[in-house]
C-alpha positions, -999 to +999 in steps of 0.1 A: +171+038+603+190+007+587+159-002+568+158+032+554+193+033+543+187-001+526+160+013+507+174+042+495+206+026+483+183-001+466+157+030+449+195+045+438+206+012+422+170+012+406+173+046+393+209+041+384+201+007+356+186+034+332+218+060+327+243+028+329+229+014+298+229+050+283+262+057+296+276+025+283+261+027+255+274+066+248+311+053+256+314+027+231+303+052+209+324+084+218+354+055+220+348+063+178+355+099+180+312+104+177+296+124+194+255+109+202+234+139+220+206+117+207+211+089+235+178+106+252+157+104+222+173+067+218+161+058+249+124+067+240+127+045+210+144+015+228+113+019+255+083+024+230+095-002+207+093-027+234+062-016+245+047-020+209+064-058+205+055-066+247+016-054+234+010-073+203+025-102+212+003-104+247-029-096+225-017-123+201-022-148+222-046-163+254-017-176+277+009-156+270+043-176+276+078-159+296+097-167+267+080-146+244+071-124+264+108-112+276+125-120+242+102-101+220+100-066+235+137-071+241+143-080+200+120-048+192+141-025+215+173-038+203+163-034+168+143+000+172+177+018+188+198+004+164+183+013+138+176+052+152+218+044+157+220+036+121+201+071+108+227+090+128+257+073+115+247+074+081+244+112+084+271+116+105+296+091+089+290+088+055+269+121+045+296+138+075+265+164+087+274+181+118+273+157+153+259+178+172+226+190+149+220+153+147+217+143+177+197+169+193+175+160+161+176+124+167+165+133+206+134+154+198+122+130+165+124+102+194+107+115+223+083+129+195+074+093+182+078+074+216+049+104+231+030+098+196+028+056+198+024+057+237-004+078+235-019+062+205-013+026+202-046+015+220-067+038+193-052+017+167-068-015+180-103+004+190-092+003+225-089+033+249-068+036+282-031+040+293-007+011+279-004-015+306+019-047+302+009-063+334+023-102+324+054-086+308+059-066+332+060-089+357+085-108+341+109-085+335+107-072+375+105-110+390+137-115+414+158-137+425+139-169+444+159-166+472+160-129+480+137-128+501+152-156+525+185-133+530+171-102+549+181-065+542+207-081+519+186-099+498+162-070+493+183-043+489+207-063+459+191-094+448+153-082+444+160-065+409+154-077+381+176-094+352+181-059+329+198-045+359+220-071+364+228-071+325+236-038+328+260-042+350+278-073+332+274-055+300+295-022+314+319-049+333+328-064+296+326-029+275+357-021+300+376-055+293+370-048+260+381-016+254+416-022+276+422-057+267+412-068+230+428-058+197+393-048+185+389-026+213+424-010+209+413+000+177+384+014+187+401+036+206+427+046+178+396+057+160+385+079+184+418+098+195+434+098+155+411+083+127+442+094+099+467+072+119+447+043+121+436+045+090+472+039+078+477+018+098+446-002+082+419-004+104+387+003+088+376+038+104+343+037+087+335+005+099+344+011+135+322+041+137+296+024+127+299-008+147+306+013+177+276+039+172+250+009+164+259-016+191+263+019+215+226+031+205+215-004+209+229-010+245+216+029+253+180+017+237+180-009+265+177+018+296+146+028+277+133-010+279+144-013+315+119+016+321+090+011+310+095-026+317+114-034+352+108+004+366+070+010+358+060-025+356+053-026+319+030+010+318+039+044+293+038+075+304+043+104+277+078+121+292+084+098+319+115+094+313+123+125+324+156+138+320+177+104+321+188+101+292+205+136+296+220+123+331+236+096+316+253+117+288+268+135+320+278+104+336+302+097+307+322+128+317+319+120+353+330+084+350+360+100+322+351+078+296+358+044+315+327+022+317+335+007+348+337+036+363+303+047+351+286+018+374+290+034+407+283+069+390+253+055+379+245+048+412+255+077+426+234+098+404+208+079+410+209+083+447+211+122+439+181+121+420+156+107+448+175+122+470+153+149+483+124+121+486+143+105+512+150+143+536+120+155+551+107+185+553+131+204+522+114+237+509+103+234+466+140+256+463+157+227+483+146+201+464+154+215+431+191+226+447+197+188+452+178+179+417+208+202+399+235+182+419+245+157+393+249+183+368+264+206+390+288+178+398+295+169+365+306+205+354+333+204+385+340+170+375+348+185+340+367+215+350+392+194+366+396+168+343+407+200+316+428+212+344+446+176+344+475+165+318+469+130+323+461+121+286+440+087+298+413+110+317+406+134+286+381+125+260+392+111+225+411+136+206+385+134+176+356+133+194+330+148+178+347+155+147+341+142+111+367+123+090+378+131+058+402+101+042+409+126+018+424+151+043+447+120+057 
């Protein structure tokens, strides 16, 4: 029974690295007053893109070293969501087209070219097959030398691999530095009134699009931790499933506070394997428990609208353009 609970807390934590990154990555960017409903189509590009630099750099070469094999697909995903980051703050900062249209576009053009390139990279080279990155794969899932040697422990939080303790450090200092540095202050005076911190001579412009970039990029890293730590360097068209969607709800669930979202990342995560772990559910059951984080989320919302307390709301401009002019 111990052993069981074990694993299931340690499958939760593995399905929970995923929507931190997104989730981080979506509140550094809503911190701006933007809105990114294309964090799921992000994802795909974050995942694919290190899937193409993981390929050609183990077909470039006989021996294959660690090194390159952990920094290169992590350099392609970086730049591949950033750059799918950049698109939708030049349309949504500069050209000021509507938040909301953009993202959703952003999500179906990225699932749309991560499905295209996973199922067609191998044609390009005359080769046939699924994608399978076994030496990168195994790289990016090796654990801690010592895990082993420290029982349920050891398994359950020390046999992951690096991403998901990144993940964690990276949503540990996205909280320090939105609470405790002048840069991050002003991030947040962005976010809640762009007019006010514009006269007050921040840069709005250059905020957004620090925050949206550096946001999409950290997002593009769930993808990466897919495809790389989770199935062991293999694509699968829409595998990814809905995550990227969950971890747009964690945001709201964790109000905005990227600490916060660790153990809500978690805690979705348990909820969505949940139903693997109870035997003998009915289909209807297991799609009951399936809608609990989203259920969850909506209560989580109501409440949170119900509350005055000004620090648990979402910035006041969220989702809304800026026009200097209008100042």
């Amino acid at each position: 029974m111990l052993s069981t609970v074990f694993a299931f807390i340690n499958a939760a934590i593995i399905q929970g690295i995923p929507l931190l990154y997104g989730a981080t990555g979506e509140i550094i960017t809503e911190k701006s007053g933007n809105l990114n409903l294309g964090i799921p189509g992000i994802m795909y590009i974050g995942g694919i893109s290190g899937i193409i630099g993981g390929y050609l750099y183990e077909h470039s070469t006989d021996n294959p070293a660690a090194l390159g094999c952990i920094f290169i697909p992590l350099i392609c995903s970086l730049v591949g969501s950033a750059l799918m980051a950049l698109i939708y703050s030049f349309l949504t900062i500069t050209l000021r087209v509507n938040q909301n249209v953009t993202g959703l576009a952003l999500t179906t053009f990225g699932m749309g070219v991560g499905n295209f390139f996973g199922g067609s990279l191998l044609s390009f080279f005359g080769e046939s097959g699924s994608i399978s990155l076994l030496t990168t794969g195994n790289y990016y899932k090796a654990s801690l030398p010592f895990a082993d040697k420290l029982g349920l422990f050891g398994k359950t939080f020390l046999s992951l691999g690096f991403l998901a303790y990144a993940a964690i450090i990276i949503a540990l200092l996205t909280s320090y530095f939105l609470g405790h540095t002048r840069s991050g202050l002003n991030l947040r005076a962005v976010g809640e009134n762009p007019a006010t911190a514009d006269a007050a001579g921040i840069s709005v412009t250059k905020y957004k699009y620090l925050s949206t970039i550096i946001g999409g990029a950290i997002a593009g890293l769930g993808g990466l931790y897919f495809v790389m730590d989770y199935t062991g360097g293999a694509w699968t068209n829409n595998g990814f499933g809905d995550r990227g969607w969950l971890a747009i709800a964690i945001v709201i669930f964790a109000i905005w506070r990227p600490n916060m979202a660790i153990l809500s990342s978690f805690l979705f995560g348990g909820l969505y394997i949940l139903c693997v772990y109870i035997p003998g559910l009915s289909s209807s059951a297991k799609e009951i428990i399936n809608m609990m984080p989203y259920l969850v989320t909506i209560v989580v919302l109501v409440i949170i609208s119900m509350r005055d307390k000004r620090e648990n709301q979402p910035p006041a401009h969220l989702g809304l353009s800026y026009f200097r002019e209008e100042r």
